[in-house]
C-alpha positions as CSV (number, residue, x, y, z in Angstrom):
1,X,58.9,84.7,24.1
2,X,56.2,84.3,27.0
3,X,56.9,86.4,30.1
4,X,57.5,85.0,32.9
5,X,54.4,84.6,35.1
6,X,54.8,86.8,38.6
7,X,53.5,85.3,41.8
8,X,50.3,86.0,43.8
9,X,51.8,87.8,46.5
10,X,54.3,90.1,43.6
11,X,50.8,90.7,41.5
12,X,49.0,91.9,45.2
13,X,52.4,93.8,46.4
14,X,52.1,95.5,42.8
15,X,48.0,96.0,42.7
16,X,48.5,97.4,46.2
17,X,51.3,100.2,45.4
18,X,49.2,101.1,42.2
19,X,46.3,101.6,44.1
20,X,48.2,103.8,46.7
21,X,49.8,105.7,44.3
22,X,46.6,106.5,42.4
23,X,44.9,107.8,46.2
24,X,47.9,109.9,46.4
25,X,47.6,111.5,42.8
26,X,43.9,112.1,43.4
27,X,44.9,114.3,46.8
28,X,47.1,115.7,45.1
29,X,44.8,116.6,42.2
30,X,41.8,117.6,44.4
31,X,44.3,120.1,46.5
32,X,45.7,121.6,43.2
33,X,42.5,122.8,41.2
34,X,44.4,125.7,39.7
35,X,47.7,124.2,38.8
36,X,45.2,121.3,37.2
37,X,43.2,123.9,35.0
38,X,47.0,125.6,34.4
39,X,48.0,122.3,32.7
40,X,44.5,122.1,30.3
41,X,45.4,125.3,28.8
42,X,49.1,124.5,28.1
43,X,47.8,121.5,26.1
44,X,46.7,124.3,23.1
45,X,49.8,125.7,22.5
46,X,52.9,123.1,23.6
47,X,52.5,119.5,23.4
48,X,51.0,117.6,26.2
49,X,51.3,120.9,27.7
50,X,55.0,120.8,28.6
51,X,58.1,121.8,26.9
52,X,60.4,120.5,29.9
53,X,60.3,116.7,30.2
54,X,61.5,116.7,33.1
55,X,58.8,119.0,34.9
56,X,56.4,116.2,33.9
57,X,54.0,114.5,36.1
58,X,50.9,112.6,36.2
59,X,48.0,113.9,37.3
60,X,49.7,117.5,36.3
61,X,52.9,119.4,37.2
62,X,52.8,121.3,40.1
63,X,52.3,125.4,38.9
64,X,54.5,127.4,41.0
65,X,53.5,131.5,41.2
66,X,56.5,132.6,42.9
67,X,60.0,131.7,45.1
68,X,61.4,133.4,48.1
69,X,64.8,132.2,50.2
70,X,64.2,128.4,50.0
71,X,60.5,128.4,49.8
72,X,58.2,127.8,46.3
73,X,54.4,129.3,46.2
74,X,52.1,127.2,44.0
75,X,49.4,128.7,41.7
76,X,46.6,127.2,44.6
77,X,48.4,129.2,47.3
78,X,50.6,126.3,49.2
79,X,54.3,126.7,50.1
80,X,57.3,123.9,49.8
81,X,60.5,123.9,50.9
82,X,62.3,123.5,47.9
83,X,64.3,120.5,48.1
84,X,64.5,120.0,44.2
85,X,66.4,123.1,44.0
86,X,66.3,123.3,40.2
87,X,67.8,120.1,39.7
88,X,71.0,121.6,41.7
89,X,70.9,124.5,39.4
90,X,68.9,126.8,42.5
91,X,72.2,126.9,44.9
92,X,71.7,130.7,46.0
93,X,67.9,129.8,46.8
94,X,65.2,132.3,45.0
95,X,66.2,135.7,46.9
96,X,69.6,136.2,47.9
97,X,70.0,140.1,48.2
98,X,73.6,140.4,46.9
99,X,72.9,138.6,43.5
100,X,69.2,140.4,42.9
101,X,71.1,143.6,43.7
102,X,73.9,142.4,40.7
103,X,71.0,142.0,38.2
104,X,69.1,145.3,39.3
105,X,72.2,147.5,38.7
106,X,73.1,145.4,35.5
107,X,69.6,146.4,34.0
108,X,70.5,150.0,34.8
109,X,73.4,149.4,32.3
110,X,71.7,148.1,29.7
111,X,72.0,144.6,27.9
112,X,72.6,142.8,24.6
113,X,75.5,145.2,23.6
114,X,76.8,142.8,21.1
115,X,80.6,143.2,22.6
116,X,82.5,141.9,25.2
117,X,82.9,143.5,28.9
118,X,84.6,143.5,32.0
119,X,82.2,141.3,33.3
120,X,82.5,138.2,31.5
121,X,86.5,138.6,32.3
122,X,85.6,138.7,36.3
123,X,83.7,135.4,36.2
124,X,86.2,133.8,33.8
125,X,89.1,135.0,36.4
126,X,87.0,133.3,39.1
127,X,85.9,130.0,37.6
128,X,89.9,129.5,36.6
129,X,90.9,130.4,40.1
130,X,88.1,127.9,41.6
131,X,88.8,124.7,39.6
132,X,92.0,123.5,39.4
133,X,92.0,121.9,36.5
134,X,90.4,125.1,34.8
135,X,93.5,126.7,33.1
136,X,91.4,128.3,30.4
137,X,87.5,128.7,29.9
138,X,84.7,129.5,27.8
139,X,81.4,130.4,28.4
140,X,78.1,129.3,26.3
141,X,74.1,128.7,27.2
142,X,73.8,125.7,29.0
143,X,75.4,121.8,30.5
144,X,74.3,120.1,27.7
145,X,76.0,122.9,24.8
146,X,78.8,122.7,27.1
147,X,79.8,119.3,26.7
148,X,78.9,119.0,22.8
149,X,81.7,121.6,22.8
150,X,83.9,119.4,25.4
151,X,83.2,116.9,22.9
152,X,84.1,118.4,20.0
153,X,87.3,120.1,20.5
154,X,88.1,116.8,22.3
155,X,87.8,115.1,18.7
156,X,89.4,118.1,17.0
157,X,92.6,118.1,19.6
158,X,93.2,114.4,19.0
159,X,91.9,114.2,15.4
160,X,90.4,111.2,16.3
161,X,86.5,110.6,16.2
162,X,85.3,107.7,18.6
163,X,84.1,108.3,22.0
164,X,83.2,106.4,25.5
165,X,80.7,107.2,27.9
166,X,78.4,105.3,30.5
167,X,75.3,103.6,30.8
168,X,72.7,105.4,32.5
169,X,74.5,108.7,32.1
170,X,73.1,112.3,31.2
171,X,75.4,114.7,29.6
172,X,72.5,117.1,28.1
173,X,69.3,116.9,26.6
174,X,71.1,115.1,23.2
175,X,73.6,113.4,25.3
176,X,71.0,110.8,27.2
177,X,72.6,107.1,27.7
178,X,69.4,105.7,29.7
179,X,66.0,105.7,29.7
180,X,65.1,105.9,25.9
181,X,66.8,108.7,25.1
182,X,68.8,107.9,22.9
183,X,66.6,108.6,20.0
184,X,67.7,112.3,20.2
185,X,71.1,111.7,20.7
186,X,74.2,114.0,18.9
187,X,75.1,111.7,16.2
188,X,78.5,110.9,17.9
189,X,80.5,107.1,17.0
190,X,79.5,105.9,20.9
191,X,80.9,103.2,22.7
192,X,79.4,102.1,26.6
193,X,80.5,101.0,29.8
194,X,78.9,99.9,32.8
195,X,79.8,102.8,35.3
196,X,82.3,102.2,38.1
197,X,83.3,99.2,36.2
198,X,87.3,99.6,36.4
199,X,87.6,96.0,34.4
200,X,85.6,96.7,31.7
201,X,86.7,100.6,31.1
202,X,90.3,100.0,31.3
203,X,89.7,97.0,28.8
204,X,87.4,99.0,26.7
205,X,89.8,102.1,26.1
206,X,92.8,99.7,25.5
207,X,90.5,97.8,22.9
208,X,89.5,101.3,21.0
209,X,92.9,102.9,21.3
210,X,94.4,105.2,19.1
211,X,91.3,105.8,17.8
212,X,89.6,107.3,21.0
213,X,89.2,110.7,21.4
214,X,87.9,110.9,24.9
215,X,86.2,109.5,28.0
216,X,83.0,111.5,29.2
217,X,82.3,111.0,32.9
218,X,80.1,112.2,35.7
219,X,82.0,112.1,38.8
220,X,78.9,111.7,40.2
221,X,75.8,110.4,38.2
222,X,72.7,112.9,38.9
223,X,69.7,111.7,36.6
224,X,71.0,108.5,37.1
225,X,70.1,108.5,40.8
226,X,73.1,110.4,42.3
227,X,75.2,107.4,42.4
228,X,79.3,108.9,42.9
229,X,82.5,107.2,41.3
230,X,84.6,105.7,43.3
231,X,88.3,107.3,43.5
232,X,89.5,104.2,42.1
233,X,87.5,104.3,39.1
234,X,87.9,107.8,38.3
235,X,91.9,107.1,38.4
236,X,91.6,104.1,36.1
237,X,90.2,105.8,33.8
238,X,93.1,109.0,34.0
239,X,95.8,106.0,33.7
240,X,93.9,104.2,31.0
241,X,93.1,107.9,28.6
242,X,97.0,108.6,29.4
243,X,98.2,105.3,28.0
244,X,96.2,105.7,24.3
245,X,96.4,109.3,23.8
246,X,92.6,109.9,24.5
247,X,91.7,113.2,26.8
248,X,89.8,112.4,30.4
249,X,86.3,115.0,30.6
250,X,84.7,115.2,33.8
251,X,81.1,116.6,33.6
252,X,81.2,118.8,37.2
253,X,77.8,120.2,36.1
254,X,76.1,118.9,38.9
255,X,79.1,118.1,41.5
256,X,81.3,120.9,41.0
257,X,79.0,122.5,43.6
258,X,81.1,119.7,45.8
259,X,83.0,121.5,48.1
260,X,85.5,124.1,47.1
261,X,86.9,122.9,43.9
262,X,84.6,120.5,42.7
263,X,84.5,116.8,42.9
264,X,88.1,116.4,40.8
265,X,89.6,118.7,44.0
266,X,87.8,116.1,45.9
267,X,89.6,112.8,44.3
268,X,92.7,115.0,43.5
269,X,92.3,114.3,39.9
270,X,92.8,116.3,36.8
271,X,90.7,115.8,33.5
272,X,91.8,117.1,30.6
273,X,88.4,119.1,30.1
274,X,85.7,120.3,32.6
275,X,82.0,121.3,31.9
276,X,80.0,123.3,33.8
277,X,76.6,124.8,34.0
278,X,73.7,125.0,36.0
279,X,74.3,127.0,39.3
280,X,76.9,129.0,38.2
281,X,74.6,131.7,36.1
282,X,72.9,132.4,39.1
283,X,69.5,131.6,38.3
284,X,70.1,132.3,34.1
285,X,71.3,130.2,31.3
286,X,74.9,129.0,31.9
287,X,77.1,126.5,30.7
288,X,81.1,126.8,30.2
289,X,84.0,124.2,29.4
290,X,87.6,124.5,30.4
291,X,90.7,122.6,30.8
292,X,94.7,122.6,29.9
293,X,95.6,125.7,28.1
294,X,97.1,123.9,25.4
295,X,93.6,122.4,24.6
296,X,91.3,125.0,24.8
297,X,93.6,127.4,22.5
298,X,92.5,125.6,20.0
299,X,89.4,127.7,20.4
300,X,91.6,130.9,19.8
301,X,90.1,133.2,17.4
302,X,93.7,134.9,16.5
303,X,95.1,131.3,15.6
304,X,94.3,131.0,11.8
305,X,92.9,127.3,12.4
306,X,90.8,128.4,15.4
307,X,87.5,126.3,15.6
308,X,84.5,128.4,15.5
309,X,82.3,129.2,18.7
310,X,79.5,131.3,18.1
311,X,76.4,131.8,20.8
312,X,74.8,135.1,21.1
313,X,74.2,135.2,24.5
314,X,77.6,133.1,25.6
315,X,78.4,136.4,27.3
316,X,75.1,137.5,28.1
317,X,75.5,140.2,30.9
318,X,73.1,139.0,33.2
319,X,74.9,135.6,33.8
320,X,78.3,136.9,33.5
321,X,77.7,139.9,36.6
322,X,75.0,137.2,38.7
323,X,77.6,134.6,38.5
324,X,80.8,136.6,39.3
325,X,78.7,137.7,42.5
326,X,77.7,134.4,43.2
327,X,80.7,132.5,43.0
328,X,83.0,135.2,44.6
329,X,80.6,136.5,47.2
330,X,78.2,133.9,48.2
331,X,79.6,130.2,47.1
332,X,83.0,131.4,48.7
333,X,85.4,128.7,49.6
334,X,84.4,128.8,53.1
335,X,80.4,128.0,51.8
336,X,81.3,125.8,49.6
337,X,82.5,123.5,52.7
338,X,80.0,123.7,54.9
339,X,77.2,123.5,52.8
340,X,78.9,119.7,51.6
341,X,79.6,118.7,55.0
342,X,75.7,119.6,55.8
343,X,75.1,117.3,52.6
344,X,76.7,114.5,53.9
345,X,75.5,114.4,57.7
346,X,71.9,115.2,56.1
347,X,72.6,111.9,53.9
348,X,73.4,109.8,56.6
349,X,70.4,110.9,58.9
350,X,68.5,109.9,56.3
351,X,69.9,106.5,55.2
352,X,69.8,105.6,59.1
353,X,65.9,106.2,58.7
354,X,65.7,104.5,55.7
355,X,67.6,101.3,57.1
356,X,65.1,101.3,60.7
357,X,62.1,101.4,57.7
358,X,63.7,98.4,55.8
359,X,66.7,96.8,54.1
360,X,65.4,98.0,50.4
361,X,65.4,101.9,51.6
362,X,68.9,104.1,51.0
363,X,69.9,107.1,50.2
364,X,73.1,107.5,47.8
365,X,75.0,110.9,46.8
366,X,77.4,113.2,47.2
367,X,77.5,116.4,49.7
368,X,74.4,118.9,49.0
369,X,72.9,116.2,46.3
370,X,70.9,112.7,47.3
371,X,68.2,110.1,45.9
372,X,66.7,108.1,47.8
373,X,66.2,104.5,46.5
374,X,64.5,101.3,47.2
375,X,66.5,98.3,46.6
376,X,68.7,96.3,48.5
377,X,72.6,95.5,48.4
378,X,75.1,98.4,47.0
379,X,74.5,101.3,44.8
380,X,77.6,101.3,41.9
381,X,75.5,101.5,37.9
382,X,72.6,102.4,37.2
383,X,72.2,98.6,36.6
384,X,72.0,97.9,40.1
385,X,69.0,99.5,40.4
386,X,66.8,97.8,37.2
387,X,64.3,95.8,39.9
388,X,63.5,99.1,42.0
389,X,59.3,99.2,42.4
390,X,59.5,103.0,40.7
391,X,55.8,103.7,41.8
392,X,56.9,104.3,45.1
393,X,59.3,107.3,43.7
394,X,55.9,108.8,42.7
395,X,54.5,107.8,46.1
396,X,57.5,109.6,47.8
397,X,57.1,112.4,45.7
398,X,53.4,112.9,46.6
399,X,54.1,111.8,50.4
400,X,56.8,115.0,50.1
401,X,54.5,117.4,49.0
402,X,51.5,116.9,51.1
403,X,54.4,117.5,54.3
404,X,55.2,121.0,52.4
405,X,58.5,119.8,51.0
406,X,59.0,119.5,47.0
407,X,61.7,117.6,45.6
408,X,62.8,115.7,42.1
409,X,60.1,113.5,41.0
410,X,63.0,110.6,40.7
411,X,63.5,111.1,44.6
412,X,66.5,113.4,44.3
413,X,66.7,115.6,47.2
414,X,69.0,119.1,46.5
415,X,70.3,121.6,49.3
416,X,70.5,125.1,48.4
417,X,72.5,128.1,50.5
418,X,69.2,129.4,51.6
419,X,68.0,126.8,53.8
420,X,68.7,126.7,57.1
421,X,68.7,124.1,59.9
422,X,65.5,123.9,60.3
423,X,64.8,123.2,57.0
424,X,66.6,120.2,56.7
425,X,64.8,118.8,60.1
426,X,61.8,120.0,58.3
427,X,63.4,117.4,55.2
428,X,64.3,114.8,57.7
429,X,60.5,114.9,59.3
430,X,58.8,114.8,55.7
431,X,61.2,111.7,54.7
432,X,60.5,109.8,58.1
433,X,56.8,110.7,57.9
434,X,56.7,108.8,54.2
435,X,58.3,105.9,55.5
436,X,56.3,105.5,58.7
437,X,53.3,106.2,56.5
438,X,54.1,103.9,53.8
439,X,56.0,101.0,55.8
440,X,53.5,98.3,55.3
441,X,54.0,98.5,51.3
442,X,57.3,98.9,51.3
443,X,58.5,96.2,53.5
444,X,56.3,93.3,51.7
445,X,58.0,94.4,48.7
446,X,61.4,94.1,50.6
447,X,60.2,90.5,51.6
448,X,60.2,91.6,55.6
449,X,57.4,91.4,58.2
């Protein structure tokens, strides 16, 4: 089938942004010598000199020497805020004294004892105290182990083997629902629905019924653009796994930095099963899943039909004392509020920028996590946002740096606990600096004058 032909104007719009976008990467490039010859020497050893797809950019990733508070030092000598925040995994910022003082006296200890301690007790003792719907919990490496394990004891609790999730989502690097990944997928009997789709969800589970084992969700979608669930959807979709016997997961990777409990606190909604990762190990590899106690004693090494969970550094001793500090100390309660109330007044600054620039230019999130976007009408799926020009997300992310501010190649913006309010004026300026800047192109692809 031919393509369809585009018109003069959507050609020039399109010539135009390349062209832009290709000045910017050549600044970029010409102010980064060192992180450029950085990148030629990776490309002996790792392929296409990366082994982090998401740390990918063209010309060449940005080489970062050290971190301190809220602040990344390339390899050329320039300092960013940091505004990517590790994908939301750098909450506590690079240096906050009460966790660096946790791993200095834990490496005074020793490490790699091969046994349990008292420290993987204190930060299970937290987390179940945190999340309400945590009854039970257990620790492993990372998000996307996390939910596998979710997964899996999800299947082995209802002895039933089909599962739901949503287009566009991320659950992990084998759990990818968008963007091509689905090549290295977990080998799991999938079926999709469109996200924040109530009709189609609640039609989909009834159809699949006794033989679902569980719903996957992210109560709100980060890789695909930080779009949140509606209340409405989310409680659909606990009425519809109730009425065929299939268990409810929430992924609170990402958003159970939302607030005190997490984003189910939030809706007031209980999943059967919660995974967690990222900021919670305090800078080191962390995931963990937890849920009703009746589910996760399946994992039980004294019952004689326990399933198996192995992971030599599940309990490592470096997450399990950096986290307890961080979660009981630093993320308190009390943080946890005002850093999502920040979030959300940050969000709307921004939006209200974005809307004076034009009618394609929004921000969408939740609390301490945003993306900005560039397309008009609402935000609910990843499907809404198929026509979005994304050269100007590489524009943006170029724009950002050149102000001192690095954020998420895709446009995600993340707070952290070490910024301060300066730091978000110093976001706000970089953001309305990029659309004063870039204006022109980005109303003639909006249609306006």
């Amino acid at each position: 089938m031919t393509a369809p032909a585009r018109s003069p104007s959507t050609a020039k719009q399109n010539s135009a942004l390349i062209t832009e976008v290709e000045e910017a990467a050549g600044a970029f490039a010409q102010r980064n010598p060192n992180s450029g010859r950085l990148f030629a020497k990776a490309q002996a050893s790792m392929p296409g000199g990366n082994t982090r797809s998401a740390l990918y950019f063209d010309p060449f990733p940005l080489y970062v020497e050290e971190s301190f508070g809220a602040r990344i030092k390339d390899v050329d000598g320039h300092v960013y805020l940091d505004a990517l925040g590790e994908f939301t995994a750098g909450l506590y910022g690079h240096s906050d004294q009460r966790i660096r003082d946790a791993i200095v006296v834990t490496a005074g200890k020793g490490v790699s004892n091969g046994a349990p301690g008292s420290a993987e007790i204190n930060l299970a003792d937290a987390v179940c105290a945190r999340f309400p719907a945590i009854e039970m919990v257990r620790f492993c490496n990372s998000g996307t182990e996390a939910n596998l394990y979710a997964l899996t004891l999800a299947r082995a609790a209802t002895k039933r083997t089909k599962l739901i999730a949503f287009s566009g989502a991320y659950h992990g690097g084998v759990l990818v629902f968008g963007g091509g990944g689905e090549r290295v997928n977990a080998p799991y009997d999938w079926t999709l629905c469109r996200y924040n789709g109530i009709d189609e969800a609640t039609a989909t589970i009834a159809k699949v019924g006794s033989e679902l084992a569980a719903v996957i969700v992210e109560p709100m979608m980060s890789n695909g653009g930080c779009i949140p669930a509606t209340r409405e959807f989310l409680e659909a979709l606990r009425q519809s796994c109730d009425k065929v016997g299939a268990l409810l997961i929430f992924d609170e990777v990402v958003t159970s930095r939302m607030g005190p409990g997490g984003s189910h606190a939030l809706h007031g909604i209980t999943p059967d099963l919660i995974t967690l990762g990222k900021y919670l190990g305090a800078g080191f590899s962390f995931g963990a899943f937890g849920g009703k106690a009746s589910i996760m004693d399946l994992m039980n090494p004294q019952r004689p039909d326990a399933l198996p969970h192995a992971g030599t550094f599940n309990n490592n001793v470096f997450t399990m004392s950096a986290g307890f500090v961080g979660l009981s100390e630093v993320f308190t309660p009390e943080r946890a509020q005002e850093l999502y109330e920040a979030g959300e007044a940050l969000r709307v600054r921004l939006s209200k920028l974005g809307h004076e620039c034009s009618r394609i230019v929004q921000f969408t999130g939740c609390g301490s996590a945003m993306n900005i976007h560039f397309v008009d009408g609402d935000i609910t799926c990843p499907e809404d946002l198929v026509a979005e020009p994304k050269e100007l997300f590489n524009l943006f992310h170029f724009d950002l740096m050149e102000a001192g501010v690095y954020a998420a190649r895709r446009g995600q913006i993340n707070l952290s606990l070490a910024m301060n309010d300066d730091d978000l004026t110093l976001l706000e300026q970089a953001v309305a600096q990029f659309l004063e800047r870039r204006a022109p192109i980005i109303r003639a692809i909006g249609g306006e004058r």
